[in-house]
C-alpha positions as CSV (number, residue, x, y, z in Angstrom):
1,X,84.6,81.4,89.7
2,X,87.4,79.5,90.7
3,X,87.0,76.7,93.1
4,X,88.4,76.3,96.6
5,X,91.1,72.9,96.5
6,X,89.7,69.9,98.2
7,X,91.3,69.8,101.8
8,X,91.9,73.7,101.6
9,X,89.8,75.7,104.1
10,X,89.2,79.5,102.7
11,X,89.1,81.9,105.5
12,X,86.9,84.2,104.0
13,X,83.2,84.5,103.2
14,X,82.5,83.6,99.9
15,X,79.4,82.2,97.8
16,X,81.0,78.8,97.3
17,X,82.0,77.9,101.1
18,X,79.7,75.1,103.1
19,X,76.2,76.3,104.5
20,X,77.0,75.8,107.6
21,X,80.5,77.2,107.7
22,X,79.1,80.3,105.8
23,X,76.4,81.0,108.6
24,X,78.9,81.2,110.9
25,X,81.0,83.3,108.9
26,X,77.9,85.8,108.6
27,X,76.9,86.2,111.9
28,X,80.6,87.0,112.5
29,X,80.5,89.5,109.5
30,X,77.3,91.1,110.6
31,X,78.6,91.4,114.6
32,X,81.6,93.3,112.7
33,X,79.4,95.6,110.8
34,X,77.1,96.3,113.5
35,X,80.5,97.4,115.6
36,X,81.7,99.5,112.7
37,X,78.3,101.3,112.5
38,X,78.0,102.0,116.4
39,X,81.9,102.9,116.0
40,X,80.9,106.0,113.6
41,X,77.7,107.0,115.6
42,X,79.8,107.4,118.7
43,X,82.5,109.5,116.2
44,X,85.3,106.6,116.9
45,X,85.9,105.4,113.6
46,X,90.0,105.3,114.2
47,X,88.6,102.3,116.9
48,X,87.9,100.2,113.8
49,X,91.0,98.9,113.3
50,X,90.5,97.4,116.8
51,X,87.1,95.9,116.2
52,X,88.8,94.5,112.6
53,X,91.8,93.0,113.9
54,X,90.9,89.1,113.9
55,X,90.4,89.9,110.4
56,X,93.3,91.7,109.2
57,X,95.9,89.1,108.5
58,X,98.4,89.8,105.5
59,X,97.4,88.0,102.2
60,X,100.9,86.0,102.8
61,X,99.1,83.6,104.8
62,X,95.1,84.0,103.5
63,X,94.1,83.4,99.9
64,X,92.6,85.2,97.4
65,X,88.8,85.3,97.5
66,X,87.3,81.7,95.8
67,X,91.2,81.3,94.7
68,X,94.0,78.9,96.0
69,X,95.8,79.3,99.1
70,X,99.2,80.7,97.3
71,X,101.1,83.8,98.2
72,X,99.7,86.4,95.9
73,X,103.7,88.0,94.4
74,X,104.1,84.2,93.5
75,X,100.7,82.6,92.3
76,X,99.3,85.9,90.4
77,X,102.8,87.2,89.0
78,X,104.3,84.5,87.0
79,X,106.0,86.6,84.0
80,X,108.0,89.0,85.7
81,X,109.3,90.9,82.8
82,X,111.0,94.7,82.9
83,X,109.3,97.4,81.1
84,X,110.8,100.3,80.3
85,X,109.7,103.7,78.8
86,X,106.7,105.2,81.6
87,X,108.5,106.9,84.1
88,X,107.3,110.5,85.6
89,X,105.3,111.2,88.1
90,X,102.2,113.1,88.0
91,X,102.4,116.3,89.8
92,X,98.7,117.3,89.0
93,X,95.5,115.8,88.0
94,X,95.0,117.0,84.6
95,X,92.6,114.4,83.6
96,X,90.8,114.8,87.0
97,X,87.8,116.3,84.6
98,X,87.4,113.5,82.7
99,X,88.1,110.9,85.1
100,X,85.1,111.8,87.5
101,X,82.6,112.4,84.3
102,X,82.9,109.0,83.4
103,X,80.0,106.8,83.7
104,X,79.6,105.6,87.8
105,X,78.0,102.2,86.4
106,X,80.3,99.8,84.3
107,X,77.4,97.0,84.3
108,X,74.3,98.8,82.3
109,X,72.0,97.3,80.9
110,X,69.8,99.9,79.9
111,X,70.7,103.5,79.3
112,X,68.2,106.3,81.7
113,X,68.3,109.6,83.3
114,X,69.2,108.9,86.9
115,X,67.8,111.2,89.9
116,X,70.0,111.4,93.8
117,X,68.7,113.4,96.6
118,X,71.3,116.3,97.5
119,X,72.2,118.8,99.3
120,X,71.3,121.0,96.1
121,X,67.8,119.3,95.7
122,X,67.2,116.3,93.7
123,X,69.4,116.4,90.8
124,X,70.5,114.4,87.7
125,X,73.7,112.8,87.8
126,X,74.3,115.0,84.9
127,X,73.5,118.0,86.1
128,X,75.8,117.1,89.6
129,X,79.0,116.1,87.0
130,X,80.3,119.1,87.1
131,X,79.9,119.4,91.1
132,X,81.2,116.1,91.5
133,X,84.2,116.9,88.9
134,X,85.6,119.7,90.8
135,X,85.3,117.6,94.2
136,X,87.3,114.9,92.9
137,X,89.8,117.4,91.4
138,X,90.5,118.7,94.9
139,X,90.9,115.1,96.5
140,X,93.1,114.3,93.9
141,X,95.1,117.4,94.3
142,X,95.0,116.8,98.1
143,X,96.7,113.7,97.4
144,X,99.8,115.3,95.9
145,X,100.1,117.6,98.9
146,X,101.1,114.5,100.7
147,X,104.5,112.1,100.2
148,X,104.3,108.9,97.9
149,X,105.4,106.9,101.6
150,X,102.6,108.4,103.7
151,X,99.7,106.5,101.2
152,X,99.0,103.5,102.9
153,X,95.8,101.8,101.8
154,X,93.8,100.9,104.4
155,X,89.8,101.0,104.9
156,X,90.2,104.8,106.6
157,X,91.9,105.8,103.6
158,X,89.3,104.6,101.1
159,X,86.3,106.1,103.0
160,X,88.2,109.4,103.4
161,X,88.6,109.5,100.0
162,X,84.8,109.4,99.4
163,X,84.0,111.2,102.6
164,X,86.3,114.5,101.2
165,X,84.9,114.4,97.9
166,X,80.8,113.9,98.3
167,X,79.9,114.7,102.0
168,X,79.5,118.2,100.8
169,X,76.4,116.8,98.5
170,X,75.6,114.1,100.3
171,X,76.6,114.5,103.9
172,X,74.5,112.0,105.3
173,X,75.9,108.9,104.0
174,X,79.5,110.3,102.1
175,X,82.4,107.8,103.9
176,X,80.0,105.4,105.2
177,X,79.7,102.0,103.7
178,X,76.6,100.8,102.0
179,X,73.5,99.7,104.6
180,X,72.2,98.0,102.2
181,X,72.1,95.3,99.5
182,X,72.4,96.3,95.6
183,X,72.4,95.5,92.2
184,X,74.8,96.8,89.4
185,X,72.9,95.6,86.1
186,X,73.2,91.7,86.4
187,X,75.8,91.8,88.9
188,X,75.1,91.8,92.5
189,X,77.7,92.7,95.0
190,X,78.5,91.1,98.6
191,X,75.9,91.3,100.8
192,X,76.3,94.7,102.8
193,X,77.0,93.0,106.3
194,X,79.8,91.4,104.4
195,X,81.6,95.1,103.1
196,X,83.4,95.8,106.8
197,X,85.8,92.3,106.1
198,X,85.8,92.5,102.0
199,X,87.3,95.7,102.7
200,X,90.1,95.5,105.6
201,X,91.3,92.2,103.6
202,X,91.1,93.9,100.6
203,X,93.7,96.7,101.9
204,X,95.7,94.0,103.2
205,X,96.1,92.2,99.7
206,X,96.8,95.2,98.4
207,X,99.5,96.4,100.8
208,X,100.6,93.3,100.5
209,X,101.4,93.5,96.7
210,X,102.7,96.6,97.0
211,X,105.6,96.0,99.7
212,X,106.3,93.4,97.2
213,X,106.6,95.9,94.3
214,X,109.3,98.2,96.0
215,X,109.0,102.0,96.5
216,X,109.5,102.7,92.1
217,X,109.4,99.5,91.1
218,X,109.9,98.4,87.2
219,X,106.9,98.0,85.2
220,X,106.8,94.1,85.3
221,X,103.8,92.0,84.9
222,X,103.7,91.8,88.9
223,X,102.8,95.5,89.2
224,X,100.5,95.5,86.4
225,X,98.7,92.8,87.8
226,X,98.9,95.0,91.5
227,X,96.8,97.7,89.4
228,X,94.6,95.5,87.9
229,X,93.6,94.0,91.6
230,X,93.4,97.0,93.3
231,X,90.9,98.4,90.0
232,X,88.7,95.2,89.4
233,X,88.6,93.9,93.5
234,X,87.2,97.0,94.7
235,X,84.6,97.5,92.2
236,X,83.5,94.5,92.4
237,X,83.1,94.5,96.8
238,X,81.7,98.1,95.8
239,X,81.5,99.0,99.2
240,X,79.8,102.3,98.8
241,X,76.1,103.4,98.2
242,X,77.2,105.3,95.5
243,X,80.0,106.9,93.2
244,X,82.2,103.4,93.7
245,X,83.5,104.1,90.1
246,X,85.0,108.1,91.5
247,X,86.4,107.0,94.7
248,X,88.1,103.5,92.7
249,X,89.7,106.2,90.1
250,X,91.3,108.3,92.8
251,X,92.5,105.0,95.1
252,X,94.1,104.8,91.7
253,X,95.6,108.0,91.0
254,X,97.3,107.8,94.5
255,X,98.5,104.3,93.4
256,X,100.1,105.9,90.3
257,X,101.6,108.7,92.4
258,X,102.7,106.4,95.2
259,X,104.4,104.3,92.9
260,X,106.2,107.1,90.7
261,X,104.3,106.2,87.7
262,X,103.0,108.5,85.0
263,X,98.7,109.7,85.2
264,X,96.8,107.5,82.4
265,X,93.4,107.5,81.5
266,X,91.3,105.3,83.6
267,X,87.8,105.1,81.9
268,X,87.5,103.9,78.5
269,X,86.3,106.5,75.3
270,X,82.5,106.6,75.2
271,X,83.4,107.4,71.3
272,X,85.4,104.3,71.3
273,X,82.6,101.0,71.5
274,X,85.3,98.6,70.8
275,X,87.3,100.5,74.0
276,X,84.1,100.4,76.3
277,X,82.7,97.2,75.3
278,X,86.6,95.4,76.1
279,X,86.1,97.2,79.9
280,X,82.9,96.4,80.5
281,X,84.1,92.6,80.1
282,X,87.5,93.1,81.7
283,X,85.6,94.1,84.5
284,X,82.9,90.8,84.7
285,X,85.8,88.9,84.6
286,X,87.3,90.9,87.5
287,X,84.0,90.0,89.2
288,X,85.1,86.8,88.8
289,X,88.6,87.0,90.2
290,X,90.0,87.1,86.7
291,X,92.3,89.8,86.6
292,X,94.2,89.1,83.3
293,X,91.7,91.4,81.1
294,X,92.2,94.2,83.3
295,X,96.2,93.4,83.3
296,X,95.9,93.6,79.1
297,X,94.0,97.4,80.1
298,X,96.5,98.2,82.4
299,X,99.5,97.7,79.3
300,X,97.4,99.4,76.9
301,X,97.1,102.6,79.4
302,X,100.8,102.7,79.4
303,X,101.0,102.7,75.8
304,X,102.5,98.8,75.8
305,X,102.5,96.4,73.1
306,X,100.8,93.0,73.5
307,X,102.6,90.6,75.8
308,X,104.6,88.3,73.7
């Protein structure tokens, strides 16, 4: 993990800042999700944005999670090179299917038959793929229903996207974020009280980078980067109890659509262990704040060559 500069204050939470400045950081993290969470039982999620705004400050002026204080289009984009060759927009989600049976975990360690409470009965994840296949096909074809301009990322987006696709199933926790602490394999998330502020400055970074990408920008290095971010940073906050993988793959698809940019795959071949095994370590890194694996995923998806 990268280091915050001597002298340099980071203003957000993060392993690495001073005991006592992270206390106080925590208490103000855990007053913000106490307010989101009394916010939804009173049906007034929309009054989030209120109880968030202290927080939401673009990424021009905050930096990067454990990185430097530097303005993410000129810090994280150095080569800005024109692509050419992947224009066309998707106008359906053909590879919906595939994209939600891919496996929810990207941090296994051991392979075994996982069991969810639902609102068919307590099921296998296998036997609720196809369930969950056709929900995320909907969402994803709800997205298209809608203009490129009108798909802003911000928190209520996100946990609309996972609200629309599981509350069917799992209607008593679909949209909300975690309660809870986890564990993905050997990685372990923020702490849950810390999800309500990952998340709004998330959306902010990623806003951010895209009003610096233009409406159908080139594909430069700056935009692959964009993808990367948006991919690695919000699997690694995962801010949901479960299906963070799905609801990451549609924030995606909308990305792609919103940006005028072709559908690619976005989970690797389970035939392929060369494929998978590269992910799965694009992804530590991403946990990390490395995105330059996931950038290198990103070409390969649109069919580049290696950066020379």
């Amino acid at each position: 993990m990268r280091r915050v500069p001597k002298n340099k204050k980071s203003n957000c939470i993060s392993f690495i800042t001073h005991e006592k400045e992270r206390k106080e950081r925590v208490g103000e993290a855990i007053e913000l999700f106490k307010a989101y969470m009394l916010d939804l039982e009173k049906g007034k999620s929309d009054e989030k944005t209120e109880v968030s705004e202290k927080y939401s400050r673009s990424v021009e002026d905050k930096p990067l999670y454990g990185g430097k204080e530097e303005e993410v289009s000129e810090k994280h984009s150095p080569a800005r090179k024109r692509v050419y060759g992947v224009r066309r927009r998707a106008r359906k989600p053909e590879d919906a299917e595939r994209v939600s049976e891919g496996s929810e975990e990207y941090h296994p360690t051991t392979r075994y038959t996982r069991y969810i409470e639902s609102s068919l009965g307590i099921k296998s994840y296998s036997e609720l793929a196809p369930h969950l296949a056709k929900a995320v096909e909907r969402v994803m074809a709800s997205l298209l229903e809608q203009s490129p301009e009108e798909l802003k990322i911000t928190p209520e987006f996100i946990y609309k996207l996972h609200k629309d696709a599981f509350e069917e199933l799992f209607p008593s926790w679909a949209g909300l974020y975690r309660d809870r602490d986890i564990t993905v394999g050997t990685y372990n998330p923020p702490p849950y009280y810390e999800v309500p502020v990952l998340m709004r400055r998330y959306c902010d970074d990623v806003e951010f980078r895209l009003s610096s990408l233009g409406s159908k920008p080139p594909v430069t290095y700056m935009l692959l980067e964009t993808l990367a971010f948006a991919e690695g940073r919000l699997l690694s906050i995962h801010p949901f109890r479960d299906f963070n993988g799905r609801v990451t793959r549609m924030l995606l698809f909308a990305l792609l659509y919103r940006l005028d940019l072709p559908p690619v795959p976005l989970v690797p071949d389970e035939k392929d262990p060369v494929e998978k095994e590269e992910y799965l370590k694009a992804l530590s890194e991403a946990d990390q704040m490395n995105w330059q694996p996931l950038v290198d995923i990103w070409r390969k998806r649109f069919g580049m060559g290696e950066e020379k």
